[in-house]
SEPA-968790 format. One line per 2 residues: their letters; for each residue x, y, z of C-alpha. Coordinates in pm, 1 decimal. Last residue first. Layout:
<pts>
A	X Y Z ~ ...
</pts>
This chain:
<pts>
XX	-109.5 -353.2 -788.1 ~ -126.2 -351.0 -1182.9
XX	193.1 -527.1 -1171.9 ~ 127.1 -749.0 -933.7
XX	-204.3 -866.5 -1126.6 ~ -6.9 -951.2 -1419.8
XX	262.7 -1142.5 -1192.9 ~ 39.8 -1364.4 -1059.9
XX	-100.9 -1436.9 -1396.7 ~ 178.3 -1503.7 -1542.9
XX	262.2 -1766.0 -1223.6 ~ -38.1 -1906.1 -1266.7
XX	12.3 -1928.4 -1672.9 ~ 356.1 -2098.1 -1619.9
XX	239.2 -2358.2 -1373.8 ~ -53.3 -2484.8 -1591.0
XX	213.7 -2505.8 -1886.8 ~ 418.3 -2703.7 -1691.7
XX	784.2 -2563.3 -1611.3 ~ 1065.2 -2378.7 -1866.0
XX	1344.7 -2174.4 -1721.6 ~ 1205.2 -1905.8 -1892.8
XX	900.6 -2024.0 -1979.2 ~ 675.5 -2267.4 -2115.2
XX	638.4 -2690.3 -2068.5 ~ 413.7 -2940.3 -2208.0
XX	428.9 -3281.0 -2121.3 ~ 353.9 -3544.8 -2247.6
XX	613.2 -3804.7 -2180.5 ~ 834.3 -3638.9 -1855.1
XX	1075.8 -3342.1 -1929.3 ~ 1432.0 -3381.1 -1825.0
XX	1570.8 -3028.3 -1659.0 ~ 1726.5 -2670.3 -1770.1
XX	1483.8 -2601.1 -2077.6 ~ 1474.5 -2248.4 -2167.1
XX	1121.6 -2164.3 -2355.5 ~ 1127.4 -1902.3 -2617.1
XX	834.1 -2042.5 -2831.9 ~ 647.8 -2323.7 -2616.4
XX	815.3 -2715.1 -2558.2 ~ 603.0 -2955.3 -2661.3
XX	662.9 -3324.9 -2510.8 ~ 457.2 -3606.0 -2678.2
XX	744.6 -3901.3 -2625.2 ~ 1005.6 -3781.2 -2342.2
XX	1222.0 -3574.9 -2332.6 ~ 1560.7 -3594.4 -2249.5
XX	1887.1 -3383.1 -2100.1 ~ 2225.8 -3438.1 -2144.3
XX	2245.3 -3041.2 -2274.6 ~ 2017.6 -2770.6 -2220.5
XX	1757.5 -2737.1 -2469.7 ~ 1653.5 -2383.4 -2581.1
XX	1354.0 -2263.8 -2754.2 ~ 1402.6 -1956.4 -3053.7
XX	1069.6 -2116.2 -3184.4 ~ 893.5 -2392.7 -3036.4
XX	1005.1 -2770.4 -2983.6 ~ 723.9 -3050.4 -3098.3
XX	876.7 -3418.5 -2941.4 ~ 695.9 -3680.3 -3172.5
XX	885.1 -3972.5 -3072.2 ~ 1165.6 -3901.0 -2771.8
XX	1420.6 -3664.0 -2788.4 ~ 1758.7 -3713.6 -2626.8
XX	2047.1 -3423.2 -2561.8 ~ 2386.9 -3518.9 -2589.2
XX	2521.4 -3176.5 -2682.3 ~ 2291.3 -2852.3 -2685.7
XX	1992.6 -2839.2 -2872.3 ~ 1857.7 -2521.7 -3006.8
XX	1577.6 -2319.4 -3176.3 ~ 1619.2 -2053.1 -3369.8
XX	1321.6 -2170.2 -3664.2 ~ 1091.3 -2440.5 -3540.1
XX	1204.3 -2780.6 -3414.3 ~ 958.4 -3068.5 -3471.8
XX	1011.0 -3487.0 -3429.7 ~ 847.8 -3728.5 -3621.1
XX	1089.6 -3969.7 -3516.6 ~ 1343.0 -3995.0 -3177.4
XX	1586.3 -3760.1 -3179.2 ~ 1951.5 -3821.5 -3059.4
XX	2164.5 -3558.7 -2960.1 ~ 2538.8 -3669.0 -2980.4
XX	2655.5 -3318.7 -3100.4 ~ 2468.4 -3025.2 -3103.0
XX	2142.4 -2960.0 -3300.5 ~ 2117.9 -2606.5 -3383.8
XX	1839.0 -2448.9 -3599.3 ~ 1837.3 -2135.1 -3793.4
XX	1582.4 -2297.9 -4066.3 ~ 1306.5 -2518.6 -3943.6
XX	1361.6 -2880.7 -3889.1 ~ 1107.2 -3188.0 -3989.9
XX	1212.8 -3515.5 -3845.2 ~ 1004.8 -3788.5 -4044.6
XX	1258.2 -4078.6 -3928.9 ~ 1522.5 -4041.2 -3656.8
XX	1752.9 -3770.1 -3653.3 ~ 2072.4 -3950.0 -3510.1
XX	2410.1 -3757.5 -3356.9 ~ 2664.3 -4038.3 -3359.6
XX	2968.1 -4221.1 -3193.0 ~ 3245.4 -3991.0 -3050.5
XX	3221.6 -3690.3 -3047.6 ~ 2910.2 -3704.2 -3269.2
XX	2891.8 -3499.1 -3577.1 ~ 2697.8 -3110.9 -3527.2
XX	2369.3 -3079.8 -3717.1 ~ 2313.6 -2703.5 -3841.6
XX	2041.0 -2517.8 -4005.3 ~ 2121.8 -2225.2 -4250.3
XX	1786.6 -2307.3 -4456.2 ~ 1574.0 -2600.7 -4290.9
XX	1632.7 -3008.9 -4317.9 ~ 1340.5 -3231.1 -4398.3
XX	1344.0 -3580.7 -4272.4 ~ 1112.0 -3844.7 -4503.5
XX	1422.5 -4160.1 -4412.0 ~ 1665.2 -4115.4 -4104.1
XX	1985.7 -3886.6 -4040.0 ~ 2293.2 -4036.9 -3922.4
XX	2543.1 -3789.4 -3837.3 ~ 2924.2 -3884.1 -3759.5
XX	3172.9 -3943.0 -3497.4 ~ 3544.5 -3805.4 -3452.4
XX	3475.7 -3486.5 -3326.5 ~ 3877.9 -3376.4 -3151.7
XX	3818.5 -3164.1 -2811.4 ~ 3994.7 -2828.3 -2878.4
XX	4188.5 -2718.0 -2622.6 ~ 4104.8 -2341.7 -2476.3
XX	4377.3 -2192.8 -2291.2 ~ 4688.9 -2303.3 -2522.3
XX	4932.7 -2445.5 -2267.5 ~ 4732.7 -2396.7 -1956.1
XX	4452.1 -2578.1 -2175.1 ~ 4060.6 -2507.9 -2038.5
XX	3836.6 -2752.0 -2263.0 ~ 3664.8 -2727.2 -2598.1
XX	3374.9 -2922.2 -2777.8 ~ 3104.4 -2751.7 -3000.5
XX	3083.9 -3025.3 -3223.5 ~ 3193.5 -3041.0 -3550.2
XX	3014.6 -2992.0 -3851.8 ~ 2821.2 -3310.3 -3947.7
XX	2537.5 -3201.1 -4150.9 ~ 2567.9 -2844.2 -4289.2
XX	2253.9 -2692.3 -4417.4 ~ 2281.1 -2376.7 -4692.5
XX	1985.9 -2433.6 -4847.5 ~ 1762.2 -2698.5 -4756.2
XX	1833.0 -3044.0 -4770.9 ~ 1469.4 -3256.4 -4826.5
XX	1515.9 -3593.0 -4721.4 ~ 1325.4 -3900.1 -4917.3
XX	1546.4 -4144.4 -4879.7 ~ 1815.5 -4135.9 -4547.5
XX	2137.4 -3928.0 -4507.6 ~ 2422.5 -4080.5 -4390.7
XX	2759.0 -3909.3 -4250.7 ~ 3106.2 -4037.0 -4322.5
XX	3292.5 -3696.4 -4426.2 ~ 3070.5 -3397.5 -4400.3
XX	2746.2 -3310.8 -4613.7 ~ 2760.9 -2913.4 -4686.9
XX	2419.5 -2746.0 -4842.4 ~ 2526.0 -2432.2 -5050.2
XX	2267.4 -2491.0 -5299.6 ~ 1931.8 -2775.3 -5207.7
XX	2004.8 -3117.3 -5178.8 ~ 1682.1 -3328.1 -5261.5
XX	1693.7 -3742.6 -5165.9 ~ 1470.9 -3956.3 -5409.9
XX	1700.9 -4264.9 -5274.8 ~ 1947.0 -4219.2 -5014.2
XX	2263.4 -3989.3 -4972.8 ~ 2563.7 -4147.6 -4826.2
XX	2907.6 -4037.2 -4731.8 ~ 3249.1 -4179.5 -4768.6
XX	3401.2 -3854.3 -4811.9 ~ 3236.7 -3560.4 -4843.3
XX	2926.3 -3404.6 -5042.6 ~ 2935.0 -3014.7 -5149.4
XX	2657.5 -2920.2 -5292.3 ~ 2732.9 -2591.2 -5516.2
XX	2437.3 -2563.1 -5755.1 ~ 2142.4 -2857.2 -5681.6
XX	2189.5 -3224.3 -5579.6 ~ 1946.7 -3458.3 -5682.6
XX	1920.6 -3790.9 -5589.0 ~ 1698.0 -3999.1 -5793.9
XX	1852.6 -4349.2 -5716.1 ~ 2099.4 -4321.6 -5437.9
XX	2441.5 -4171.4 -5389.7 ~ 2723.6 -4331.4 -5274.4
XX	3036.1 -4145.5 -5133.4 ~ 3363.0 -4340.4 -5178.3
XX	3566.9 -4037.3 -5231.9 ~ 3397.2 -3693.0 -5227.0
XX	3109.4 -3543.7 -5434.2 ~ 3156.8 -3217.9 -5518.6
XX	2880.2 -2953.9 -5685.6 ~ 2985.4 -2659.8 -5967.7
XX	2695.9 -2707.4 -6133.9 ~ 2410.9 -2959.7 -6055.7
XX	2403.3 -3340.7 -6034.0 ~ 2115.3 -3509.6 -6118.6
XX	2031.1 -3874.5 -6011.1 ~ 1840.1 -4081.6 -6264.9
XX	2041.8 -4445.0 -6157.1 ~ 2261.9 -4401.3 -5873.9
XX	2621.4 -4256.1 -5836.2 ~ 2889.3 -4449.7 -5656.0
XX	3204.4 -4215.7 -5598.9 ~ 3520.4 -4387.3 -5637.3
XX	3599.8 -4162.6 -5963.6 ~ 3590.6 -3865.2 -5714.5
XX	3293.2 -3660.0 -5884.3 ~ 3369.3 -3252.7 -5938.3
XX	3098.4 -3115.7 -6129.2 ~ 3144.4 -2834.9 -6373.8
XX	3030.1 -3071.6 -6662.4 ~ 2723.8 -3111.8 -6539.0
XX	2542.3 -3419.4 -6432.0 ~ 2186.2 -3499.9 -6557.4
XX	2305.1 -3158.5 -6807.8 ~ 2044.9 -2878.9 -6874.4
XX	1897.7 -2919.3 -6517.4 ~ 1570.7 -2785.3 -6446.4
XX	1413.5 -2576.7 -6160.9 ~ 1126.4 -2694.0 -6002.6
XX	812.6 -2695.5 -6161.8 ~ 583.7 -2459.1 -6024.5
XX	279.2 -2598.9 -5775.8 ~ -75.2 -2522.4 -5846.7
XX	-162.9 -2837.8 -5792.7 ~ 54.9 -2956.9 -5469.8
XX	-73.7 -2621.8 -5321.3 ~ -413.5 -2793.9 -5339.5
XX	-287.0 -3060.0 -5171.3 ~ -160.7 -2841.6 -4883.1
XX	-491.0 -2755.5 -4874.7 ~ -647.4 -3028.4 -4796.1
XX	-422.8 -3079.5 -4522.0 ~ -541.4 -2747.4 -4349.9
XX	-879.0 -2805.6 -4428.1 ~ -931.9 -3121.0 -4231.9
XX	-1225.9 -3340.5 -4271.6 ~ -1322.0 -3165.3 -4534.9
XX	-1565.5 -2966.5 -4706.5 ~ -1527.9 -2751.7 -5016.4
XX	-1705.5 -2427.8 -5006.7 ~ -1848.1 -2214.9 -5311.8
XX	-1911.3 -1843.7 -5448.0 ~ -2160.7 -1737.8 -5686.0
XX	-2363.8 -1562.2 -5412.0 ~ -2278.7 -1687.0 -5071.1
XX	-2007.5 -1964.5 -4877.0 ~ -2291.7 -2048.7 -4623.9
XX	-2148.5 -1969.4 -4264.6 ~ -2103.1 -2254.0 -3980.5
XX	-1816.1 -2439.3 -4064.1 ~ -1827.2 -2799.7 -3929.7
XX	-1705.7 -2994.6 -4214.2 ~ -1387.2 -2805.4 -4224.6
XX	-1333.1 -2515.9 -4537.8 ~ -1159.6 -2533.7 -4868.0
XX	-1282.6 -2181.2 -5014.5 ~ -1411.5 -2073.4 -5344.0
XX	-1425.7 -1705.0 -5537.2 ~ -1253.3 -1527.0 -5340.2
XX	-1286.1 -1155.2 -5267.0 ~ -1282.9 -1207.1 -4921.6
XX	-1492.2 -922.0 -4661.1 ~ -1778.5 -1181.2 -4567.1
XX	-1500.7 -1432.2 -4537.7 ~ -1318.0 -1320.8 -4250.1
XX	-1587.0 -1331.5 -3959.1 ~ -1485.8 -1760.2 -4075.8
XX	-1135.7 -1685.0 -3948.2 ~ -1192.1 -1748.9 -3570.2
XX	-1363.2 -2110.7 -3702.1 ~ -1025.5 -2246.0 -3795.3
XX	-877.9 -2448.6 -4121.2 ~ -1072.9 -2193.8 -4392.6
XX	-886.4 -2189.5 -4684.5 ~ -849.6 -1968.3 -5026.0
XX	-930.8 -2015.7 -5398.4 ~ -834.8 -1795.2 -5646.6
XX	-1038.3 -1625.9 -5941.8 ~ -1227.9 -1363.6 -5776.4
XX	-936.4 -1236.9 -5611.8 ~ -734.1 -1327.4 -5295.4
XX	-567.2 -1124.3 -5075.6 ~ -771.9 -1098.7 -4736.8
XX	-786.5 -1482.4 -4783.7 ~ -493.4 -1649.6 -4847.4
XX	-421.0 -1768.7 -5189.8 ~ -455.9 -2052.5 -5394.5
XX	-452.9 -1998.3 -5789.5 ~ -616.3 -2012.4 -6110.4
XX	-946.9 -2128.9 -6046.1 ~ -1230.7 -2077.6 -6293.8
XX	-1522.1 -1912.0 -6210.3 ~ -1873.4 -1930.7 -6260.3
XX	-1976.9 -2045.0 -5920.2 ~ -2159.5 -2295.3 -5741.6
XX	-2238.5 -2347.8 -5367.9 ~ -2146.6 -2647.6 -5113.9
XX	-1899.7 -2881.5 -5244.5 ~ -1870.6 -3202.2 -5000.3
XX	-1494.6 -3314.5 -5048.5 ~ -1288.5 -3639.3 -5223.3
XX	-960.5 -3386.4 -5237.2 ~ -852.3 -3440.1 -5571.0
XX	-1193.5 -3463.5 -5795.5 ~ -1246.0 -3172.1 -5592.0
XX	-1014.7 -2946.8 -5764.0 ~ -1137.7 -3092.9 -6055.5
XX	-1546.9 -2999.1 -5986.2 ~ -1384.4 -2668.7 -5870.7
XX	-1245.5 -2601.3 -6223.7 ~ -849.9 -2599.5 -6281.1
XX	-652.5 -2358.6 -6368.1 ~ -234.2 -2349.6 -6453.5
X	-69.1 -2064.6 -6611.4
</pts>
């Protein structure tokens, strides 16, 4: 089991420690369930009425808290608590789990296949003609990687993730469980001779460097050039990005969210939880779209829209509000 003393913990996150203790830390958790050897956050001054009750022993906490930390107890101040944290988690983090064989015997590698230097290549995976993988890729249990694909350096694919023919995935990505990259598209059109024709996906996914990829997310190929995640994309699990979309970098989609076919994001776009995106829309750099939100029209840089269809925040909570009072009427 891992500890460390706060003085170490410290050494780490360059912080103002406020308090002693006698304790040694042996793990982070949250603060209504920690013990007297764990160490928990504060990142927001609502949850400061919290630490009276806390049975840990040390907290990372922002500069500006406004409560001492108490007997035998201690505060670590930061600029920002929430990143500090994550550092801490860093830590106390488990290895991850090991492979017995760099490539296992139960793989199934297409002698065409390019395979960097130090990658690791789990049980039971396939990697399809002409793919090339990096330097320090590692694909876990059951990754299946098809033709002519790419994987970049220091890339992580989790079990049960699917790479299609001809896509490319950047350095640094993070596959999660169960993914599929370059499905087809959701394209199909009234046939007298069949009813519904199916509309042939004959593009690819390009997916940028530092993007992470949730559980049972999907990211539909291109009809007919590409669907691009650009750079430092981070996507929840349960999410659908249709074909052709295009996202700028640094974009956010929490879990159930959805964009349908040929829809643009600019840099930095944040999209809540079970949102929607019509398609052939865009939006613009800085947009945040709330939790449940239907989108039905382009969104301006900056913006932030709720609702159901979605309009400017200030709009939304007027016409709440409005509808609050009616109801008590």
């Amino acid at each position: 089991m891992k500890n460390f003393t706060i003085q170490e913990i410290n050494a780490v996150l360059n912080g103002v420690v406020v308090g002693t203790t006698s304790h040694t830390i042996t793990a982070p958790e949250q603060l209504e369930l920690a013990n007297e050897s764990e160490i928990s956050f504060i990142g927001n001054k609502k949850y400061e009425k919290l630490w009276h009750n806390s049975k840990a022993t040390a907290a990372i906490v922002n500069e500006d808290i406004s409560i001492e930390p108490g007997e035998n107890k201690v505060f670590i101040k930061v600029k920002n608590a929430d990143l500090a944290m994550s550092q801490v988690l860093e830590m106390f983090a488990p290895p991850t789990p090991q492979f017995s064989h760099e490539i296992h015997p139960t793989a199934t590698i297409d002698v065409s296949a390019k395979i960097g230097n130090g990658s690791k290549i789990g049980a039971g995976c396939y990697v399809g003609p002409k793919v090339v993988l990096g330097e320090n890729v590692t694909l876990y249990p059951n990754v299946t990687i098809l033709d002519e694909s790419s994987i970049g350096n220091n890339t992580v694919i989790w079990p049960g993730a699917v790479v299609r023919e001809r896509c490319h995935i950047g350095a640094n990505c993070i596959l999660h469980p169960n993914c599929t990259i370059g499905a087809d598209g959701f394209g199909f059109r009234p046939c007298p001779e069949r009813g519904l024709a199916k509309i042939p996906q004959i593009g690819n996914v390009i997916i940028g460097n530092y993007v992470e990829i949730g559980a049972n997310s999907s990211v539909d190929r291109g009809k007919f050039s590409s669907t691009i995640l650009g750079d430092g994309c981070k996507i929840d699990n349960l999410v659908q990005i249709g074909h052709n979309s295009k996202l700028g970098k640094f974009c956010i989609m929490a879990g159930n969210s959805g964009l349908a076919g040929s829809v643009t994001l600019g840099n930095g776009v944040i999209i809540g939880g079970s949102a929607s995106i019509k398609d052939h829309l865009t939006l613009g750099d800085g947009v945040t779209i709330g939790a449940g939100s239907g989108v039905a029209a382009d969104v301006p840089a900056g913006k932030t829209m709720l609702g159901y269809p979605a309009v400017e925040a200030r709009t939304a909570l007027k016409q709440w509000a409005i509808l609050k009072r009616m109801a008590t009427e």
